[in-house]
Structures are given as structure tokens and as C-alpha cells.
C-alpha positions as a Python dict, from the first residue, in 0.01 Angstrom:
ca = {
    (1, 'X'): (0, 0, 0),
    (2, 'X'): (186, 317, -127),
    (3, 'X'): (-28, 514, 113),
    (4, 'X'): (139, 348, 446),
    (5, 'X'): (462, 272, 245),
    (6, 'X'): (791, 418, 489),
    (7, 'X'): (1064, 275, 259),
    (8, 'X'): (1191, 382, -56),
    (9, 'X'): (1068, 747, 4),
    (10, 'X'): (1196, 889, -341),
    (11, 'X'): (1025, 597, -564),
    (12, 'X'): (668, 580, -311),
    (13, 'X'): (666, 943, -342),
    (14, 'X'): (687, 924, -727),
    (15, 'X'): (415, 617, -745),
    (16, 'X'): (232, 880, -567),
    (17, 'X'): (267, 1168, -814),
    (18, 'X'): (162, 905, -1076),
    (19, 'X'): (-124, 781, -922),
    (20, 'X'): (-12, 445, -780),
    (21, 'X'): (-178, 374, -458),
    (22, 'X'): (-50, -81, -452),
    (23, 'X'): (295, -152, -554),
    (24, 'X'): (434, -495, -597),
    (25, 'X'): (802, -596, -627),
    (26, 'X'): (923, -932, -686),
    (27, 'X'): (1306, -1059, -713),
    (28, 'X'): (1401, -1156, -1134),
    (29, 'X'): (1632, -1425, -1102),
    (30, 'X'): (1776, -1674, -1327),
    (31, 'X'): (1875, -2067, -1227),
    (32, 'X'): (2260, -1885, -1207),
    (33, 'X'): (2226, -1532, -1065),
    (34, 'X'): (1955, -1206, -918),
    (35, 'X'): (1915, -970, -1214),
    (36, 'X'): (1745, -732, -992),
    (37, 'X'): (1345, -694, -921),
    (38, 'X'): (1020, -662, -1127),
    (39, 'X'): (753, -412, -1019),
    (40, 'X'): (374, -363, -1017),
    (41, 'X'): (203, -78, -956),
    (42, 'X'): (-190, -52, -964),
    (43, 'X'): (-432, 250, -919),
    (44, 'X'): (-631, 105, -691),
    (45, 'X'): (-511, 27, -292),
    (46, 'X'): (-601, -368, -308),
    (47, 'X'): (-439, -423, -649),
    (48, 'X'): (-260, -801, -477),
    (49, 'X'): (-600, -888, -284),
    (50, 'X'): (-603, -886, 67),
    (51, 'X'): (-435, -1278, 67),
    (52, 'X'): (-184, -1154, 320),
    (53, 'X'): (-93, -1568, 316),
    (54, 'X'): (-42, -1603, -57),
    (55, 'X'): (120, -1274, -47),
    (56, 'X'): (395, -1373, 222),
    (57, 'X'): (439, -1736, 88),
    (58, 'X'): (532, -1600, -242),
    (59, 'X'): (734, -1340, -166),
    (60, 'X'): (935, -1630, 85),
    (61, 'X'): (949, -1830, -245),
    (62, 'X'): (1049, -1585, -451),
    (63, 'X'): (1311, -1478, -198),
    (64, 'X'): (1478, -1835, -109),
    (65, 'X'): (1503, -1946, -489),
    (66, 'X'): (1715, -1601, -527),
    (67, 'X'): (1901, -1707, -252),
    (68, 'X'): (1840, -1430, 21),
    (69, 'X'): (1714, -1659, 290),
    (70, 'X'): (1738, -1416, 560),
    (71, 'X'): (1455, -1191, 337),
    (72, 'X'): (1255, -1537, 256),
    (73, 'X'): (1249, -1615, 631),
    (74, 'X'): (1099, -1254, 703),
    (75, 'X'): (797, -1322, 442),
    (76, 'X'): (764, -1710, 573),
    (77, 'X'): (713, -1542, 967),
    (78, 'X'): (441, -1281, 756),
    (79, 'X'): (270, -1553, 622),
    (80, 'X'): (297, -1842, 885),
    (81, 'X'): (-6, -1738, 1157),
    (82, 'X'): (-284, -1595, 828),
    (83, 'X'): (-145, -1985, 645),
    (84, 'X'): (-230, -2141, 986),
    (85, 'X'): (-549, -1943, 981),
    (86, 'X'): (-642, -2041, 633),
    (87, 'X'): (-525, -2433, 746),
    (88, 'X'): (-788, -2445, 1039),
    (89, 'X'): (-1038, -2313, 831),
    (90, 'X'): (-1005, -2573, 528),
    (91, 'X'): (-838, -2872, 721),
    (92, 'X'): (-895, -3105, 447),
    (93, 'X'): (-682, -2837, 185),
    (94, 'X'): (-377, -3031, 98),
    (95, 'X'): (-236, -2709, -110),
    (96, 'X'): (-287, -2481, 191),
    (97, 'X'): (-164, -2723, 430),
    (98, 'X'): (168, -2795, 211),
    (99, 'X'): (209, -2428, 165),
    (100, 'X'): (198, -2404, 570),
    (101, 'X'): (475, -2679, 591),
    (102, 'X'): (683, -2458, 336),
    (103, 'X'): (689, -2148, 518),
    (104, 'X'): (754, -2343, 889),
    (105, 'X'): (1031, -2510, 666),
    (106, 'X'): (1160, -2199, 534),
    (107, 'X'): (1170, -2082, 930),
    (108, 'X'): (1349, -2414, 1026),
    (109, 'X'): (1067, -2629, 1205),
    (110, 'X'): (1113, -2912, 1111),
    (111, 'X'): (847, -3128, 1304),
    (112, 'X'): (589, -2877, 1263),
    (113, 'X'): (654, -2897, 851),
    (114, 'X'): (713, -3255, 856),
    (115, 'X'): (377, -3314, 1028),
    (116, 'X'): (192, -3027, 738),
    (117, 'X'): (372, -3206, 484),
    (118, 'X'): (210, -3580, 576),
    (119, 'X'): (-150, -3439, 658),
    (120, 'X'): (-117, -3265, 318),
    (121, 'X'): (-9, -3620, 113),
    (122, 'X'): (-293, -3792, 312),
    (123, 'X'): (-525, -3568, 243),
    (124, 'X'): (-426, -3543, -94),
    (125, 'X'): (-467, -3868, -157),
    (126, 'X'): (-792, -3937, 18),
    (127, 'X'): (-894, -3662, -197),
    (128, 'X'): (-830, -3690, -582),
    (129, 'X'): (-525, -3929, -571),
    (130, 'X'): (-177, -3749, -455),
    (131, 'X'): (-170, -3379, -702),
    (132, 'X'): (209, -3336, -771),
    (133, 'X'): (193, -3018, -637),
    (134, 'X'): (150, -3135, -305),
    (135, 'X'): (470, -3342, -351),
    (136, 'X'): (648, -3011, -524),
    (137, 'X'): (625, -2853, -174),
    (138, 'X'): (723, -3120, 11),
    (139, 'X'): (1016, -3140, -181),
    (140, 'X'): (1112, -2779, -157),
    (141, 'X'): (1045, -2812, 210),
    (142, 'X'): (1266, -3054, 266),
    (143, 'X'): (1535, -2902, 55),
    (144, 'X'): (1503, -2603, 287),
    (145, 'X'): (1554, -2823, 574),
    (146, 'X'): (1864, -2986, 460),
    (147, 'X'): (1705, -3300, 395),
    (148, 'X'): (1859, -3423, 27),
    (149, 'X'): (1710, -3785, 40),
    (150, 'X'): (1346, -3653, 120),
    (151, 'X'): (1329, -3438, -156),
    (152, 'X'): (1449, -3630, -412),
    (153, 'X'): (1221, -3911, -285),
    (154, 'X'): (904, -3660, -350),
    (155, 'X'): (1038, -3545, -657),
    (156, 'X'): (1050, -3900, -794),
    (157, 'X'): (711, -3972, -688),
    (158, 'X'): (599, -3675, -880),
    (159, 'X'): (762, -3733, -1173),
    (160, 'X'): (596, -4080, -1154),
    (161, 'X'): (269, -3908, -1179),
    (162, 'X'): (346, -3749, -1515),
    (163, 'X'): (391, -3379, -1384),
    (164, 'X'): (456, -3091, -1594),
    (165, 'X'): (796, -3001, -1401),
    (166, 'X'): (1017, -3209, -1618),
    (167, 'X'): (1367, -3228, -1606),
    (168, 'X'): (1462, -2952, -1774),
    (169, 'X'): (1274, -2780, -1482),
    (170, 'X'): (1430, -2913, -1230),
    (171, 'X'): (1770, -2823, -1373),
    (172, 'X'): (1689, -2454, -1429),
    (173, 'X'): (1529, -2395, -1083),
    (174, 'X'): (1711, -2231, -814),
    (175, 'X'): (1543, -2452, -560),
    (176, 'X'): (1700, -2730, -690),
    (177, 'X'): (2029, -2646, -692),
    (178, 'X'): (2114, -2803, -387),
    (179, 'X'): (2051, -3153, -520),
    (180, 'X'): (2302, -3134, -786),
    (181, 'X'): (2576, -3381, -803),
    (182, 'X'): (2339, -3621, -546),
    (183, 'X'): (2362, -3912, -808),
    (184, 'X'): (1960, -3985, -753),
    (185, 'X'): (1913, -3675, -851),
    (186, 'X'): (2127, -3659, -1161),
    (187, 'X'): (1943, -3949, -1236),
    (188, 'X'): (1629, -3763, -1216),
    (189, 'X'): (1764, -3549, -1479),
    (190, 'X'): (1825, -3770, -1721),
    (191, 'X'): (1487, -3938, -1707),
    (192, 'X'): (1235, -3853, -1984),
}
């Protein structure tokens, strides 16, 4: 909200001049390097909705694949109690509970991700049979808590399931960097 905005006084106070009243700014990255950031600006004041969870789980995303974890753990805390919120209102939400279990594994909580993550694959599965996306967040979870083996172990069940993140994915995304050189993982690559 440009209106309550206390940073970048030069820029707000241009958006201002021009209008703006929501601004949005999101890291540009490549799978090798930050190129700088990408910005929004709207002329109305709830341009991004008022998903203050969505909001702070992307922003953690965005921030951990450009590797600033210090920033991504600042948006995971933002979005951790409205995810919980949105969890205990849809219990049976397998994207909103693996979403929950990414930001608590962004912020280093292991058990309390660990335990999001299996609700979510349970649920998923009772559901619609297990949607890879559920097992995308796992695995970036447990990439973010240093947990090679688990990752690559939900990565290959979602490949299994005939997922649109294909190798060539997997090579090119940031998040996945750690894995390289893990032979299962190289593996992974080379699969079709």
C-alpha cells in the first residue's frame, strides 16, 4: 500500500505523483544469478487482494530461490499465523496445508513442517489421488531443511505421476540447486 509505504521514500513518493496507490516488487532471477526486481504498480489500494498468506508465501518463495534466505524467512514469519489461519479453516486443503509446511520449513521447524507435509499427502490422496503439487512442496520443504534424500524421494514420486515439471525444470530452478551432483538426482535429470 503506497499510502502506508515508509521505505523507498523517493520511488513511493513518485508512485504517488503518478497515481499508484498498490505496488508490488518481486526478485528476477535466473537458475545462475539475481538480475534485480520486477515491479507492479496498480491505481487502486487492493491491487494483490487482501491474501496476506499467498502474499507472504510467495514473496518467501520468490526470496529463497534467489538465494536471500534471511529476506525469505521474514515473508515465511508474515505468512505463517494468516497460512495457519487459512489451514484451520479448510483442514482437508492439501495445497494450503503444504504451503503451511513450506513457510515453517523456510523458518526451520522441522516437526511442525514434517507433520503439514504428511496431513497434506494424506489428504491429498484421500482426496483426488496425490496432485504433484502437493509433492512439489514437500520437496522444496525438505530441501530447505537440509534433507537431500526426502526431496528427491518426492520429486521422484511426482515425476511418476506425469507432472509438468520435467527435467529440464528441475535443472533450471534455483530450488534445486542443492541436489546437484546427489547421483539420484542426476538421475532424475536424465529421465524422460
Amino acid at each position: 500500500n503506497v499510502d502506508t509505504e515508509q521505505r523507498f521514500p523517493r520511488l513511493i513518493a513518485m508512485m504517488r505523483e503518478n497515481g499508484v496507490q498498490s505496488f508490488c516488487a518481486m526478485p528476477l532471477t535466473t537458475a545462475l544469478r539475481r538480475l534485480g526486481s520486477l515491479g507492479f504498480g496498480r491505481l487502486t489500494p487492493t491491487a494483490y487482494d487482501e491474501d496476506v498468506a499467498f502474499w507472504g508465501q510467495s514473496l518467501a518463495t520468490a526470496y529463497w530461490q534467489a538465494g536471500d534466505k534471511e529476506r525469505a524467512r521474514v515473508y515465511a514469519d508474515s505468512a505463517l499465523r494468516p497460512s495457519a489461519a487459512q489451514v484451520a479453516a479448510a483442514q482437508d486443503d492439501p495445497q494450503l496445508r503444504s504451503l503451511h509446511a513450506l513457510m515453517l520449513a523456510y523458518l526451520g521447524r522441522s516437526a511442525g513442517a514434517r507433520g503439514q507435509l504428511d496431513s497434506a499427502l494424506v489428504s491429498s490422496q484421500r482426496q483426488r489421488g496425490l496432485n504433484f503439487y502437493e509433492y512439489l512442496n514437500a520437496a522444496r520443504a525438505e530441501i530447505a531443511l537440509g534433507d537431500a534424500e526426502r526431496a528427491i524421494t518426492h520429486l521422484e514420486n511426482m515425476r511418476k505421476m506425469g507432472s509438468h515439471v520435467n527435467a529440464a525444470w528441475l535443472s533450471l530452478d534455483p530450488t534445486f540447486a542443492p541436489l546437484k551432483g546427489n547421483p539420484r538426482f542426476e538421475k532424475l535429470l536424465q529421465t524422460k
